[in-house]
C-alpha positions in Angstrom: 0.0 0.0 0.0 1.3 3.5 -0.8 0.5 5.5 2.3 1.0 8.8 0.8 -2.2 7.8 -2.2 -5.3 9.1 -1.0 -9.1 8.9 -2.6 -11.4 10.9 -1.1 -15.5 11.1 -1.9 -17.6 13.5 0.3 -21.5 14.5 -0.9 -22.8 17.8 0.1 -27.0 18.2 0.1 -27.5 21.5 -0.4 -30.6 23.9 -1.1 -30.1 25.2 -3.8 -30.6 24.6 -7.3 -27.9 22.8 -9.4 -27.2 25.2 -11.7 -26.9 27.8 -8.4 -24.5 25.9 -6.6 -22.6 25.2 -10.0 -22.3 28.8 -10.5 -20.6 29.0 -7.2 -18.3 26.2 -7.3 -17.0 27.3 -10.6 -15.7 30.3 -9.0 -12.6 28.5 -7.3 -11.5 32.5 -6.6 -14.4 33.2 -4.5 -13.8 30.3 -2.6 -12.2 32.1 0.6 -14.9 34.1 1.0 -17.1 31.1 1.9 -14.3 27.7 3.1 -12.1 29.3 5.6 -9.4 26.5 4.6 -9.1 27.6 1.3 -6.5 30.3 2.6 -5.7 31.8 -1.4 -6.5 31.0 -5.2 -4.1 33.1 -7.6 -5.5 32.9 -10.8 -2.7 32.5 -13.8 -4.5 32.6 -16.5 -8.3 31.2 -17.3 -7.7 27.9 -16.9 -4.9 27.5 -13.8 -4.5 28.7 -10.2 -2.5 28.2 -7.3 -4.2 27.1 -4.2 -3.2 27.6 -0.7 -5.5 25.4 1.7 -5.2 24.8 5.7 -7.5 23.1 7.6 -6.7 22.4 10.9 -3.5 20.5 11.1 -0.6 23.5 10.8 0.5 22.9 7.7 -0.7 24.9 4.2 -0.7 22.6 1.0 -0.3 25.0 -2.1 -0.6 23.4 -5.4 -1.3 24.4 -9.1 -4.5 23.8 -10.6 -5.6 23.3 -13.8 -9.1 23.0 -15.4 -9.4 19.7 -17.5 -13.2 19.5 -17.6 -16.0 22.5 -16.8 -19.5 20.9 -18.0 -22.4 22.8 -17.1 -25.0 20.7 -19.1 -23.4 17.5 -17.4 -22.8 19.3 -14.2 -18.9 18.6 -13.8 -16.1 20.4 -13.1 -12.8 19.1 -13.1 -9.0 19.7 -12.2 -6.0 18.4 -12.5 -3.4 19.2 -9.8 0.3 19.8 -9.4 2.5 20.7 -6.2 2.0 19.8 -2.5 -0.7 17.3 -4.0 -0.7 15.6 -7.3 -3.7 14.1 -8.9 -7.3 15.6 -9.5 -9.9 16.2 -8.2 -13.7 16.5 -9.6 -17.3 18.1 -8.5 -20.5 16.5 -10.3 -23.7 18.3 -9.1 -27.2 17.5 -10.0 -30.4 17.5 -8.2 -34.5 18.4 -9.0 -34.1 22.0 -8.9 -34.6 23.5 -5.5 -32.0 21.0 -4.0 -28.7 19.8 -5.2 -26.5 17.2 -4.7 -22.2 18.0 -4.9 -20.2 14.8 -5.1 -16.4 15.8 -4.3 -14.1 13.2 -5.8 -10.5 13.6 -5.1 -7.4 10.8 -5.8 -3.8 12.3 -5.0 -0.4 11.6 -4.0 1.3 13.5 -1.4 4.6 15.4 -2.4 4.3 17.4 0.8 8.2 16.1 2.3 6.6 16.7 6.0 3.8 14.4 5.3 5.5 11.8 3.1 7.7 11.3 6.1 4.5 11.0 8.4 3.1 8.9 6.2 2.5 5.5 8.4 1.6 7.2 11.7 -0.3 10.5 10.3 -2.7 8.6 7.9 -6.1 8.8 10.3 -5.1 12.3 11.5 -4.5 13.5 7.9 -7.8 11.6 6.9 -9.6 13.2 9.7 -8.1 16.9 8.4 -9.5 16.4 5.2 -12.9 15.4 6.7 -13.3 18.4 8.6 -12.2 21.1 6.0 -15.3 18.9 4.4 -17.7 19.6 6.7 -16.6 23.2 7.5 -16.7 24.1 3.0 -20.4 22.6 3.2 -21.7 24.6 6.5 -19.6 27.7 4.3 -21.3 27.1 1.2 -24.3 26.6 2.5 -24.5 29.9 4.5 -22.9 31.4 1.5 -25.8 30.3 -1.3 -28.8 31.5 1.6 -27.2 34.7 1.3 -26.8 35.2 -2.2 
């Protein structure tokens, strides 16, 4: 097993309609304003940013990321990603149209030297870290689409 390979799924219900909370996840720039651990999103050009993201373990990842798929019709956005974390990671929203389902898909490798070396012991607590910046993006989206 490589302990630095990590795939992650998390599903946010949301009230809002699909196309509303697509509109708001395809602004990865806008994200700080609503996910507290997305700490900065730098846009380089229209299709790649970096990202700066700490949750609660004190440590920022920063990585480059660069759009392979935006699908409104099909309801996806995808990126790949280069840096501190190397993979991609995708959103796929649908839902009936007052409520909306985001499915977060993310499959990386760790570059991060800190947490390559913590590897064995850190897995749960880095698991754990990512399932609490989770949790804290939904509550942030959330409040973020009631008051739009």
């Amino acid at each position: 097993m490589d302990w630095t390979h990590y795939r992650f799924r998390t599903q946010w219900d949301l009230s809002a309609s699909p196309a509303t909370v697509y509109d708001a996840l395809e602004q990865a720039e806008d994200y700080p304003r609503w996910w507290p651990q997305v700490r900065g999103v730098d846009r380089l050009d229209d299709t790649t940013g970096v990202i700066t993201i700490r949750a609660t373990l004190p440590y920022d990842l920063v990585f480059t990321a660069r759009e392979v798929r935006r699908d409104r019709t099909a309801g996806v956005l995808e990126i790949a990603m280069t840096g501190d974390l190397e993979g991609w990671a995708r959103w796929t929203i649908d839902g009936d149209g007052t409520r909306s389902l985001a499915r977060y898909e993310q499959v990386v490798d760790v570059n991060k030297p800190l947490l390559r070396r913590l590897a064995v012991p850190g897995r749960p607590v880095f698991r754990a870290n990512h399932w609490l910046m989770m949790r804290a993006g939904r509550r942030g989206l959330a409040a973020y689409l009631e008051a739009v």
